[in-house]
N, CA and C atoms as an extended XYZ file, in Angstrom:
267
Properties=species:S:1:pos:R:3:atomname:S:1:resname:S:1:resid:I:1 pbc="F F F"
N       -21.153      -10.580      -36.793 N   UNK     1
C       -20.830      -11.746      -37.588 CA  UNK     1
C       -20.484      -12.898      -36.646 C   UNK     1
N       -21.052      -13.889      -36.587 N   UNK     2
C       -21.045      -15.042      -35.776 CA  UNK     2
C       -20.142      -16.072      -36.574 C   UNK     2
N       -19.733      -17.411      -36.023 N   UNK     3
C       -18.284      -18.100      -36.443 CA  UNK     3
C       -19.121      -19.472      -36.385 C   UNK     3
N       -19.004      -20.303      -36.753 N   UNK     4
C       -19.764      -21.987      -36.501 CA  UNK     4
C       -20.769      -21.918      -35.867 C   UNK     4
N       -20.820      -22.329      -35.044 N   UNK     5
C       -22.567      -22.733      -34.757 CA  UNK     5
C       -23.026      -21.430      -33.595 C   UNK     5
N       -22.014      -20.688      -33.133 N   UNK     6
C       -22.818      -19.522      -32.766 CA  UNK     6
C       -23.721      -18.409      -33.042 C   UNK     6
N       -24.625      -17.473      -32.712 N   UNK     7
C       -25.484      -16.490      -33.140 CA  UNK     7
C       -24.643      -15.620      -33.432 C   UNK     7
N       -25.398      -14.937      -34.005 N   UNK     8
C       -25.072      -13.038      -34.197 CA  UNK     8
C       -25.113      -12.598      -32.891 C   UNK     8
N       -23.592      -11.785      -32.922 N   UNK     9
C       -23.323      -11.246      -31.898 CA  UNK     9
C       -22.607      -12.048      -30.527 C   UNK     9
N       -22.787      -13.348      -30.679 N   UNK    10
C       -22.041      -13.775      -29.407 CA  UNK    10
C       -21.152      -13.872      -29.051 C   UNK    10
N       -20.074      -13.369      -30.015 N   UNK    11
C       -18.841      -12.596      -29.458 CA  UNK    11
C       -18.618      -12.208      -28.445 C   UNK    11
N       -19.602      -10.261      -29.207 N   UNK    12
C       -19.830       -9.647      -28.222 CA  UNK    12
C       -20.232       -9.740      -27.184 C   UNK    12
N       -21.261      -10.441      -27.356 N   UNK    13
C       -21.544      -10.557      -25.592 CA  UNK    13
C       -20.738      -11.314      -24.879 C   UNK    13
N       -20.154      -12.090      -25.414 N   UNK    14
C       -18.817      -12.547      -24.357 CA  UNK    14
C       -18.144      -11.526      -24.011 C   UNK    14
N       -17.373      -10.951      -25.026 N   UNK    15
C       -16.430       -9.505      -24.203 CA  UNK    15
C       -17.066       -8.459      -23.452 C   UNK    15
N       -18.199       -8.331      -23.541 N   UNK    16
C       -18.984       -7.345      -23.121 CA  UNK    16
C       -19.492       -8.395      -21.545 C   UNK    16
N       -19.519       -9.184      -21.479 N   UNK    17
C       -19.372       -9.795      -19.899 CA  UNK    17
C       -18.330      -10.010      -19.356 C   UNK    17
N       -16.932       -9.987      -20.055 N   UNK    18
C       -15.357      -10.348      -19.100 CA  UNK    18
C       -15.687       -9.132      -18.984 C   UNK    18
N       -15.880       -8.299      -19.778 N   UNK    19
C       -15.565       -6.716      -19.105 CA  UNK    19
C       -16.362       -6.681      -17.727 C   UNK    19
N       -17.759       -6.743      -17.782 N   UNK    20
C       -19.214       -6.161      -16.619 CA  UNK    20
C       -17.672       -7.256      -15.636 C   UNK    20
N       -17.345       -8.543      -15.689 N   UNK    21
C       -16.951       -9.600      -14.589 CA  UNK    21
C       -15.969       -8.738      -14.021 C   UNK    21
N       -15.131       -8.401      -14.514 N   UNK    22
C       -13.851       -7.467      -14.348 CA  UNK    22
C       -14.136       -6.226      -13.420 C   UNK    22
N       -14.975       -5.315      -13.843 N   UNK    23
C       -15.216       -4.260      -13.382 CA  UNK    23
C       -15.973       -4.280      -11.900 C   UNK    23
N       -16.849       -5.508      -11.993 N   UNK    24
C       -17.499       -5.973      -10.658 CA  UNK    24
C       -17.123       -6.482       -9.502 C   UNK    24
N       -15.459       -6.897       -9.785 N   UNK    25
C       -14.340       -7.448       -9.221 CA  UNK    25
C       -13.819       -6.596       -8.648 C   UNK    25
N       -13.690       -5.139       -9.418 N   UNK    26
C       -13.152       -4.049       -9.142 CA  UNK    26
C       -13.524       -3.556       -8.066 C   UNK    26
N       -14.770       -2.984       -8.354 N   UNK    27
C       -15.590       -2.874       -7.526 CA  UNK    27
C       -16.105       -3.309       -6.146 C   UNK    27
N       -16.072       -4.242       -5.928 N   UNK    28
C       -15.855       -5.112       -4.788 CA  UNK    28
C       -14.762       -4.831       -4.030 C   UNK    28
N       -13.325       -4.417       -4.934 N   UNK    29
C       -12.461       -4.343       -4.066 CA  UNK    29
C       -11.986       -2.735       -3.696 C   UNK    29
N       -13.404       -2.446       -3.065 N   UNK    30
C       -12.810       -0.708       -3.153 CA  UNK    30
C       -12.061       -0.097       -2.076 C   UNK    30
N       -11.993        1.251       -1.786 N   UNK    31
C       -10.832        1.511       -0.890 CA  UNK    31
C       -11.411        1.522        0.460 C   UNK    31
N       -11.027        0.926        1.438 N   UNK    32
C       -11.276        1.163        2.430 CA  UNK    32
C       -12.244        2.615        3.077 C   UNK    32
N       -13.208        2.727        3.922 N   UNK    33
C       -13.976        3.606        4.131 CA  UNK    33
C       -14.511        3.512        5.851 C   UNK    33
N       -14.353        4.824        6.507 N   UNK    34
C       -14.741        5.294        7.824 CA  UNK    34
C       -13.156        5.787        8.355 C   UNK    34
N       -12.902        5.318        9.687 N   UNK    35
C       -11.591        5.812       10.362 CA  UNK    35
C       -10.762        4.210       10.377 C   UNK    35
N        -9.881        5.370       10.248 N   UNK    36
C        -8.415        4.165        9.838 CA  UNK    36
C        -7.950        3.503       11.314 C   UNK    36
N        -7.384        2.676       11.594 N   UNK    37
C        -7.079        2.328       12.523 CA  UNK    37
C        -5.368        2.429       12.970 C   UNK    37
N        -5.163        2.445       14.277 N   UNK    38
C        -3.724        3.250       14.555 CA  UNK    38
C        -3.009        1.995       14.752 C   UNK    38
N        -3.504        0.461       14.905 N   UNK    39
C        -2.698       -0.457       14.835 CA  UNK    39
C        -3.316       -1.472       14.426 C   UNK    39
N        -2.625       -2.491       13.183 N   UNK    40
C        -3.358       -3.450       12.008 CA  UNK    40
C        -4.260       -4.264       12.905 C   UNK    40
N        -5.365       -4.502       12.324 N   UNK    41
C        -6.352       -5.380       12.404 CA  UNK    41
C        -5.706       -7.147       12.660 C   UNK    41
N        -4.777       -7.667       11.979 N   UNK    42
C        -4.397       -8.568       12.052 CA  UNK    42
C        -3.478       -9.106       12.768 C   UNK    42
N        -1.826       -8.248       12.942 N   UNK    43
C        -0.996       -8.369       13.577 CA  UNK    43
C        -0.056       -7.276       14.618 C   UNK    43
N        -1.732       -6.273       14.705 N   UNK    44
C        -1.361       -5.342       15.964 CA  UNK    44
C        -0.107       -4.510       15.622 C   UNK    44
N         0.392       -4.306       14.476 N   UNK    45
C         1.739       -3.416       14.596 CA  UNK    45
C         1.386       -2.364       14.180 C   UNK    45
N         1.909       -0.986       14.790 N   UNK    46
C         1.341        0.311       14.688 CA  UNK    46
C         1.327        0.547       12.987 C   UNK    46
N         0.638        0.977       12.736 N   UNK    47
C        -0.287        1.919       11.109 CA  UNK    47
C         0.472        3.329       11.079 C   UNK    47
N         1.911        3.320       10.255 N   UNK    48
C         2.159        4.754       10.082 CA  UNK    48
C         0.943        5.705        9.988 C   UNK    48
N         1.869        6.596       10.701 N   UNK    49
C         0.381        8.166        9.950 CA  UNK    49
C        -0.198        8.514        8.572 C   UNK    49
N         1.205        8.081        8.268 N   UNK    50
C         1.364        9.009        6.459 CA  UNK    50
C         0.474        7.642        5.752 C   UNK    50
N         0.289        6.496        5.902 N   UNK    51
C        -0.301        5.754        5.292 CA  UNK    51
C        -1.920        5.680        6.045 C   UNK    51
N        -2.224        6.584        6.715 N   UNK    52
C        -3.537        6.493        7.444 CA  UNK    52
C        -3.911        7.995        7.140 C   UNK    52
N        -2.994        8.854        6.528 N   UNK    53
C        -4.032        9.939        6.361 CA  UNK    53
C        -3.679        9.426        4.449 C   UNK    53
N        -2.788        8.808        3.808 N   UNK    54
C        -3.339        8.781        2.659 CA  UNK    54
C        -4.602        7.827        2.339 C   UNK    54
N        -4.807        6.559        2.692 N   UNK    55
C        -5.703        5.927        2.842 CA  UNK    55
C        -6.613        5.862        4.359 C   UNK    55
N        -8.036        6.264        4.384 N   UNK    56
C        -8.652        6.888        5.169 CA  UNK    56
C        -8.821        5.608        5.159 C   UNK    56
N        -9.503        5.202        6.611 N   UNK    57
C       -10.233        3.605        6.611 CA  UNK    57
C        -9.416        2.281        6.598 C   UNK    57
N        -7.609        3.009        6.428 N   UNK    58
C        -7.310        1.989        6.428 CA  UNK    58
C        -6.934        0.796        7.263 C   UNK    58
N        -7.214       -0.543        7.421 N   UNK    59
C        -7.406       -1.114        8.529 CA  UNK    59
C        -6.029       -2.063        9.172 C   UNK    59
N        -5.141       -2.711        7.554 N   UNK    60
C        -3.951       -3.462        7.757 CA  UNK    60
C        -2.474       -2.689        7.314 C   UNK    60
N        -1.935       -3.222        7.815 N   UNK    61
C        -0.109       -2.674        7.513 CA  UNK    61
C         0.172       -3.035        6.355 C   UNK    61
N         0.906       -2.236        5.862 N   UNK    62
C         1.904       -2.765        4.330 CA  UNK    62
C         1.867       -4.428        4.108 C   UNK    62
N         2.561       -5.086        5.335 N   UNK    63
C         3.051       -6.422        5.261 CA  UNK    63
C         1.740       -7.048        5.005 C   UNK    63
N         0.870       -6.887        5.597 N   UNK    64
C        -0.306       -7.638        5.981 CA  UNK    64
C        -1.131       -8.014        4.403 C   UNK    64
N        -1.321       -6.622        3.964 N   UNK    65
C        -2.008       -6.536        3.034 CA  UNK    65
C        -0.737       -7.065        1.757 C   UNK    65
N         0.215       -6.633        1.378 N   UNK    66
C         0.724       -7.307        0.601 CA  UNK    66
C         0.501       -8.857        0.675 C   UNK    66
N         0.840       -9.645        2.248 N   UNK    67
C         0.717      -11.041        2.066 CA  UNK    67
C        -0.617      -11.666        1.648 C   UNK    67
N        -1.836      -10.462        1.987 N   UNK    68
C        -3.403      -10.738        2.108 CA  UNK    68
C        -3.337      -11.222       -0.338 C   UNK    68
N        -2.453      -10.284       -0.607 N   UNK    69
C        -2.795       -9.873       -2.108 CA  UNK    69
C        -2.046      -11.594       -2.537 C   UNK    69
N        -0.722      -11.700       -1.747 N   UNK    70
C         0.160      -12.537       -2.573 CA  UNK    70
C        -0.819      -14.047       -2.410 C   UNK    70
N        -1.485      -14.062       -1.056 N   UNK    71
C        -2.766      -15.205       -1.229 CA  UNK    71
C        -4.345      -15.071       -2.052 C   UNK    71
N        -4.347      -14.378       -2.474 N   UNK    72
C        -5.946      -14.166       -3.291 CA  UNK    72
C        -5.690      -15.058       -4.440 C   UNK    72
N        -6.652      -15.857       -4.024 N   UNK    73
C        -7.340      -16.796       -5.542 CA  UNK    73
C        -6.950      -16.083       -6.799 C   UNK    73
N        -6.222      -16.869       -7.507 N   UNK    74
C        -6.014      -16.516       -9.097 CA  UNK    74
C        -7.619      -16.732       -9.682 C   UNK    74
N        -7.890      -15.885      -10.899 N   UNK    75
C        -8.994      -15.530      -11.205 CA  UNK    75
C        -8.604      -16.442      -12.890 C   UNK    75
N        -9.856      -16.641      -13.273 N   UNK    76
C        -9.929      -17.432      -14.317 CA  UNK    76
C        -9.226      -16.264      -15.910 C   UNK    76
N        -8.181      -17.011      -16.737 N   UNK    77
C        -8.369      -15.993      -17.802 CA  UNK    77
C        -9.393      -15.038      -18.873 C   UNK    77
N        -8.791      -14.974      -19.508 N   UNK    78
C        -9.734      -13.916      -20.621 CA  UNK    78
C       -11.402      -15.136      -21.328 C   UNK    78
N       -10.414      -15.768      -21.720 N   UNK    79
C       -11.638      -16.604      -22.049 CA  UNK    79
C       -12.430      -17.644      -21.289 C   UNK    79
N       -12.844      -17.276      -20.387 N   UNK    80
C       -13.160      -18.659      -18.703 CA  UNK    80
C       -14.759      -19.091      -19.174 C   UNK    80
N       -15.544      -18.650      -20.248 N   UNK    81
C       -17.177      -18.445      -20.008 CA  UNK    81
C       -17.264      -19.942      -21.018 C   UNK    81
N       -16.102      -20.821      -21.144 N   UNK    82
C       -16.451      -22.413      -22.072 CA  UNK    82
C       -16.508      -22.305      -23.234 C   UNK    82
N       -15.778      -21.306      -23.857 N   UNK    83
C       -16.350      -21.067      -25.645 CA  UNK    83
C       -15.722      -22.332      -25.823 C   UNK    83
N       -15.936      -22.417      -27.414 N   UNK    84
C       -15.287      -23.621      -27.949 CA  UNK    84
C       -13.933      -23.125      -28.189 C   UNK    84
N       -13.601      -22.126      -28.357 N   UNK    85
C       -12.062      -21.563      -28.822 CA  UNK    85
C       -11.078      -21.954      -27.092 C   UNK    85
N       -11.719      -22.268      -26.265 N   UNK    86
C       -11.251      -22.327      -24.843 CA  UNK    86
C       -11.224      -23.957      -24.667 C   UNK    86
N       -11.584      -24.536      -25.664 N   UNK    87
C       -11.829      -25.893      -24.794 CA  UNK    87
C       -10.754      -26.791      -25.641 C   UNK    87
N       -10.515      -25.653      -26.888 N   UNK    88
C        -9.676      -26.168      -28.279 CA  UNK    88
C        -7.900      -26.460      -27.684 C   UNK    88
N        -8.171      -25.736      -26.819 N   UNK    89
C        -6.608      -25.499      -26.659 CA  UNK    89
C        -6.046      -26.656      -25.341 C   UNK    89
């Protein structure tokens, strides 16, 4: 069931693309892979063990990667694809 001047179905296919956007995001950000390294990539401070045999591959320290997360681009909300219900508000 479509709403004003949209088709049948274009709802769905909106939610059915935040989802594919979401999951592809995911994806992208997967776990580290090969041999871990014994001191961070960035600021050289030794890589506990216990965090190098739980994450294999892994390359940065706690600190590093937390600060790497607290800078990542905010990502657009639920509705980012221009509906008219997005432009209303």
């Amino acid at each position: 069931m479509a709403g004003g001047w949209s088709r049948d179905g274009a709802v769905g296919e909106q939610i059915e693309a935040s989802i594919n956007d979401e999951l592809a995001r995911l994806k992208a950000r997967r776990a580290p892979v090969g041999e871990s390294l014994t001191h961070c990539a960035e600021c050289e401070e030794p890589i506990p063990e216990a965090r190098r045999r739980a994450l294999p591959g892994v390359k940065l320290c706690i600190d590093c990667v937390t600060e790497r997360d607290r800078r990542a681009a905010p990502r657009g909300g639920i509705n980012r694809r221009g509906s008219k219900d997005s432009q209303l508000k």
